[in-house]
C-alpha positions as MATLAB code, in Angstrom:
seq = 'XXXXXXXXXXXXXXXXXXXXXXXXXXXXXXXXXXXXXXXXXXXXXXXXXXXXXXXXXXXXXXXXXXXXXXXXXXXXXXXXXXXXXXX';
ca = [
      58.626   36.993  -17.488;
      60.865   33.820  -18.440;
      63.863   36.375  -17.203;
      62.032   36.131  -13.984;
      61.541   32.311  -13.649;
      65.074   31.674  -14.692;
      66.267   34.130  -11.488;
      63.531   32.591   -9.308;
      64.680   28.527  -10.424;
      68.869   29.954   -9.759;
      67.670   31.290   -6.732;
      66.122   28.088   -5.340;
      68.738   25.893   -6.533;
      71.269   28.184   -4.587;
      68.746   28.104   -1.759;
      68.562   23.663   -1.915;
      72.719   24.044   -2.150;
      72.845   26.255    0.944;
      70.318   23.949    2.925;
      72.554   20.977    1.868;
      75.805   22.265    3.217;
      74.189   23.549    6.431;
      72.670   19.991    6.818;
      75.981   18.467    6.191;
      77.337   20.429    8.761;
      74.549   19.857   11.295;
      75.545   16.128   11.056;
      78.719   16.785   11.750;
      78.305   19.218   14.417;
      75.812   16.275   15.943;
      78.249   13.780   16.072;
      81.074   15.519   17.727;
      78.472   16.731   20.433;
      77.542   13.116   20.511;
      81.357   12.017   21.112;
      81.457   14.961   23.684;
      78.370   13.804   25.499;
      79.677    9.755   25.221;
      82.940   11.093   26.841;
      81.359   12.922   29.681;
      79.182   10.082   30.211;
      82.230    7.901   30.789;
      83.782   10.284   32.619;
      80.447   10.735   35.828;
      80.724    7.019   35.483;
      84.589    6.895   36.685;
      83.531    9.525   38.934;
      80.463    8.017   40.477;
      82.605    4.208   40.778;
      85.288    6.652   42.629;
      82.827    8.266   44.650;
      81.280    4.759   45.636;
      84.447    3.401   46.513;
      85.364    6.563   48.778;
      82.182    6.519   50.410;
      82.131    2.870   51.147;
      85.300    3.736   53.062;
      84.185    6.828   54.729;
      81.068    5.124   55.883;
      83.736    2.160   57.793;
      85.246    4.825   58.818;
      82.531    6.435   60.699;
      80.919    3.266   62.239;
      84.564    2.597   63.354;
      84.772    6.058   64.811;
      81.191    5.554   66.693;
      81.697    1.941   68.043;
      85.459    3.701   69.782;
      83.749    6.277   70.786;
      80.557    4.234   72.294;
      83.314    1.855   74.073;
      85.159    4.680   75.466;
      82.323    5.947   76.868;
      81.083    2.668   78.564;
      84.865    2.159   80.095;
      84.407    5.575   81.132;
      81.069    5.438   83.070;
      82.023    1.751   84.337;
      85.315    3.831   86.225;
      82.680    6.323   87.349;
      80.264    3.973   88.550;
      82.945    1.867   90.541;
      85.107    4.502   92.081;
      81.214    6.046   93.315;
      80.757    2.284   94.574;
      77.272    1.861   92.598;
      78.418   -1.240   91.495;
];
């Protein structure tokens, strides 16, 4: 019976060992997934200041585009309107 105990008291010492080397290695493993996640966090962050910056200039560009395009239009009826003689 002591036989027994002695296997069973190896057996959970080599169980506590194994649980402390995969805990040791879940730390690890946590903080290069933390570094990972820190570096893709930085990375949206460039992205979304890029994105900002690009959109800020599309949307110019687009009320630039609609204010030509509105004043093109009036010059155009305005020739329309005079060579009919309504004004």
């Amino acid at each position: 019976m002591e036989g027994r105990i002695a296997r069973l008291e190896s057996d959970v010492a080599h169980i506590q060992k194994d649980v402390a080397d995969i805990k040791t290695d879940l730390r690890s493993l946590r903080d290069k997934v933390e570094a990972g996640f820190t570096d893709v966090r930085q990375s949206i962050a460039q992205l979304s200041v890029a994105m900002e910056k690009a959109y800020g200039k599309a949307r110019v560009a687009t009320i630039e585009t609609r204010v030509w395009g509105l004043v093109t239009l009036g010059g155009i009826l305005l020739l329309m309107a005079r060579a009919f003689k309504w004004i």
